[in-house]
C-alpha positions in Angstrom: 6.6 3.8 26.2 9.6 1.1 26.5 11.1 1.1 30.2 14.5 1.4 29.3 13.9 5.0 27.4 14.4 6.7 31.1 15.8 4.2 33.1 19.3 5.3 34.4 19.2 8.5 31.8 18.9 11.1 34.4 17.8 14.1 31.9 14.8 12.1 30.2 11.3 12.7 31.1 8.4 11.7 29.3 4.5 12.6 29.5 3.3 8.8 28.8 2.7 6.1 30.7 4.9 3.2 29.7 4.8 -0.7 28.7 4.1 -2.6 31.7 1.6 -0.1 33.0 -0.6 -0.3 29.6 0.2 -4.2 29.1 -0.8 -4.7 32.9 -3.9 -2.6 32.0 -5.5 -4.6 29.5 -4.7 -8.3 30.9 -6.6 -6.9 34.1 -9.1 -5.5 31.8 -9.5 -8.8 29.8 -9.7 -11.1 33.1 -12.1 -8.8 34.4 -14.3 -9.0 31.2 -14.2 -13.0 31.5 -11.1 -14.4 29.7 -9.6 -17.4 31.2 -7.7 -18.5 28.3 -5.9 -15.8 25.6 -3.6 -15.4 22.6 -0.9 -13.0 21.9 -0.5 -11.8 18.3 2.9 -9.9 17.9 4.7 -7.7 15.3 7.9 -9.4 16.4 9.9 -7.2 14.4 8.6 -4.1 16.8 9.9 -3.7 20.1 7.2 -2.0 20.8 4.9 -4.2 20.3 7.3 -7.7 21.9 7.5 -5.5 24.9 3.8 -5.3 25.2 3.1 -8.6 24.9 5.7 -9.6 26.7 4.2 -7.5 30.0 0.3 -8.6 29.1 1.5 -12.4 29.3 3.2 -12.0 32.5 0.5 -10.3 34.1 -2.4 -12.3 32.6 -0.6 -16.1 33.5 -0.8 -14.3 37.1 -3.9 -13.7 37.0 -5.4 -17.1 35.0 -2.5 -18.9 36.1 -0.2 -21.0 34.1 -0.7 -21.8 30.4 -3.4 -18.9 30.0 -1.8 -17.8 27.3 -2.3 -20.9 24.7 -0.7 -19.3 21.7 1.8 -16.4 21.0 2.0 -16.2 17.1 4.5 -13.4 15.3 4.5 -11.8 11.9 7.0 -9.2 10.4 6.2 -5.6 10.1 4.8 -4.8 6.5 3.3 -8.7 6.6 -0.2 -8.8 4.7 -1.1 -12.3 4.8 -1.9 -13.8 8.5 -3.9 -16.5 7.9 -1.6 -19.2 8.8 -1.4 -17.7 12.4 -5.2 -17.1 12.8 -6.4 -20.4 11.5 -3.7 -21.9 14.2 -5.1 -19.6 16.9 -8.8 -20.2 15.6 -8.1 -23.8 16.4 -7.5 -23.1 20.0 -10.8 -21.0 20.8 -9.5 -18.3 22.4 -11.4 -16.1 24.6 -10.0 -12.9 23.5 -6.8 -11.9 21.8 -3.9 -9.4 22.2 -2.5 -8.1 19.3 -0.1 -5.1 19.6 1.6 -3.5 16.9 1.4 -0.7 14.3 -2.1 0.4 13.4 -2.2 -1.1 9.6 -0.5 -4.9 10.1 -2.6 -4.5 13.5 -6.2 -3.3 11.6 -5.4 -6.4 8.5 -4.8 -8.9 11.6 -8.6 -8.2 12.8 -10.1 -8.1 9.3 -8.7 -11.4 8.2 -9.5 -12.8 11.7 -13.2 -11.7 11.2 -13.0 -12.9 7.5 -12.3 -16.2 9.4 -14.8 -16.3 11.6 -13.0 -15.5 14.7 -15.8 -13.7 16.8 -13.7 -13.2 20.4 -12.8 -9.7 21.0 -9.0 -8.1 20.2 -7.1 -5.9 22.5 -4.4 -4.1 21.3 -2.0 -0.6 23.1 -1.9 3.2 22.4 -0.9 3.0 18.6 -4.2 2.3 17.7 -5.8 5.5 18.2 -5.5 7.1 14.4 -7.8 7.5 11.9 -5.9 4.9 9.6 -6.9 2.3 11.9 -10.1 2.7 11.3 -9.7 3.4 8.1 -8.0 0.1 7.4 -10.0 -2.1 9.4 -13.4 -0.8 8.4 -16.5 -2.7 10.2 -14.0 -5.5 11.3 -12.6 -3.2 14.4 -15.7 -2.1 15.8 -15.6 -3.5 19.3 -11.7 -3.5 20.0 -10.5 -2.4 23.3 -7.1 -0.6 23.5 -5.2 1.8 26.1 -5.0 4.7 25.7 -3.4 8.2 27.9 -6.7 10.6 26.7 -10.3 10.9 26.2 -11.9 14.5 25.4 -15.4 12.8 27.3 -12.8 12.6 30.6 -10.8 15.3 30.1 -11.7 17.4 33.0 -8.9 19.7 34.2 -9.0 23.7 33.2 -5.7 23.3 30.8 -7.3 20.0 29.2 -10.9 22.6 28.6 -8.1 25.4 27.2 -6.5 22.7 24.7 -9.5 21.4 23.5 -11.2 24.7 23.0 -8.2 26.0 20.6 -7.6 22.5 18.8 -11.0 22.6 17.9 -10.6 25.9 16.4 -7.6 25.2 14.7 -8.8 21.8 12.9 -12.6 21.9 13.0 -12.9 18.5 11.1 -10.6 16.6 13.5 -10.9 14.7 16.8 -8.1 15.2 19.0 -5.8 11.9 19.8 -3.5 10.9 23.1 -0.7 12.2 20.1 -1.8 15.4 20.3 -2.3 15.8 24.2 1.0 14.5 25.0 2.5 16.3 22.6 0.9 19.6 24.6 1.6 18.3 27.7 5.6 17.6 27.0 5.6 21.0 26.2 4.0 22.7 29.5 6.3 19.8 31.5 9.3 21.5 30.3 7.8 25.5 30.0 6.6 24.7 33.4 9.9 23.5 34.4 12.0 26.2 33.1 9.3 28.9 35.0 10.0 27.7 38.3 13.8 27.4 37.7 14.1 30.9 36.6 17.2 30.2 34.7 18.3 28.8 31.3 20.8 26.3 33.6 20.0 23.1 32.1 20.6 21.3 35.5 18.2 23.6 37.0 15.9 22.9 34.7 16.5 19.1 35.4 15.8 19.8 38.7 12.9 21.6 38.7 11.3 19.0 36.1 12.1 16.1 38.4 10.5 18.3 41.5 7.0 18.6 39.4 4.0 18.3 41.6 0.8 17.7 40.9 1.2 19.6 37.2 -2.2 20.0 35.4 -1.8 19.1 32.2 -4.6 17.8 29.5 -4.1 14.4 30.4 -4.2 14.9 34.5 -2.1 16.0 37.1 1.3 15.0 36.0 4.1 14.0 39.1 7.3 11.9 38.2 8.9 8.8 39.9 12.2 8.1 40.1 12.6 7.2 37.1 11.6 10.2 35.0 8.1 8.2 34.2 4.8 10.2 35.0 2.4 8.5 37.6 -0.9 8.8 35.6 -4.1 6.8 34.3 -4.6 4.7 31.5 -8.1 5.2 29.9 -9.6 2.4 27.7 -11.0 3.2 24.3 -13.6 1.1 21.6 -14.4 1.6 18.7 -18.1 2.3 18.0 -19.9 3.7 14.7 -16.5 3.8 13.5 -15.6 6.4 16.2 -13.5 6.1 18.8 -15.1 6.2 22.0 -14.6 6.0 26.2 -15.1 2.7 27.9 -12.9 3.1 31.4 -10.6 4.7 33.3 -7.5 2.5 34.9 -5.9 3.8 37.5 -2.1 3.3 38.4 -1.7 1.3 41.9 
């Protein structure tokens, strides 16, 4: 999801949306809920993650305006022990946090910020849609907000009733993740691709990727911009009954 993956590397495609789309996604979502003042909780050792953040301040302090964004506290990936940070941030009264990073440092961040008595909500990107989350965080996530590229409740194309019909019969214990339908969708991109180029010529097939229009995949109609980045909507996801479950759709400008 970083920018520079495609930028000025003319064969790579990919089926996600990317950083400043999803960080611009929640710091609209968190003004719009009420947030006037917020703090940033990053796995600084995770580009990922820094790269988030980095895009949810700039477009939050646009939206608040200057000094918005009262704290922006770091750990290191495989940290276990945050309360330093959180007492720090609890200090300051935040009115919701943003805390991107892998789904176990992210999921112990919340807990030990609940254990503290931090009641404001936590927002966090994509990689927390798995099971582990959940399973790490227990009753101390329900309520979280995070982006998301898929939601079987919204997924409403033909190909997106197709996928869900055979993962279902093909793991009938589990719930499909944004993993899973872009995985599915990279694939019919490049099958798709390689149909309407009628060749194995790999600059055809670079071509004819590029040229898609209006592809229906699982997680919409997929077209590219100039960049090799798909033009597509974000959906936010909660967690509820420790499931997770639809709240919006975002989509791009």
């Amino acid at each position: 999801t970083n920018p520079q993956v495609t930028l000025n590397n003319d064969y790579y495609f990919r089926a996600c949306f990317i950083d400043p789309f999803q960080g611009t996604v929640m710091a609209n979502y968190a003004f719009k809920k009420g947030a006037k003042k917020v703090a940033i909780v990053q796995e600084v050792s995770n580009d990922y993650a820094v790269g988030l953040a980095k895009f949810f301040k700039e477009a939050f302090e646009k939206l608040a305006g200057a000094g918005s964004v009262i704290e922006v506290a770091n750990y290191q990936t495989g940290d276990k022990d945050f309360t330093a940070i959180l007492t720090n941030i609890k200090a300051k009264n935040p009115d919701a946090i943003f805390a991107p990073g892998n789904f176990t440092e992210s999921a112990l961040v919340i807990k030990q910020a609940r254990q503290l008595g931090i009641t404001c909500p936590f927002l966090g990107g994509d990689t927390w849609e798995t099971q582990e989350f959940i399973d790490v965080g227990g009753k101390d996530v329900e309520g979280v907000f995070f982006s998301s590229a898929f939601d079987r409740e919204k997924a409403m194309t033909n190909e997106a009733k197709k996928f869900m019909s055979e993962f279902t019969k093909e793991y009938k214990d589990k719930e499909p993740s944004a993993f899973n339908a872009l995985g599915y969708d990279s694939y019919l991109i490049a099958y798709d691709a390689m149909k309407r180029a009628g060749t194995d010529d790999s600059v055809k097939i670079r071509e004819a990727i590029a040229n898609t229009k209006d592809l229906e995949c699982v997680t919409g109609k997929t077209n590219f911009d100039k960049n090799g980045d798909p033009i597509k909507s974000a959906i936010i996801k909660t967690v509820t009954s420790g499931k997770f479950k639809f709240v919006d759709v975002v989509n791009p400008k």
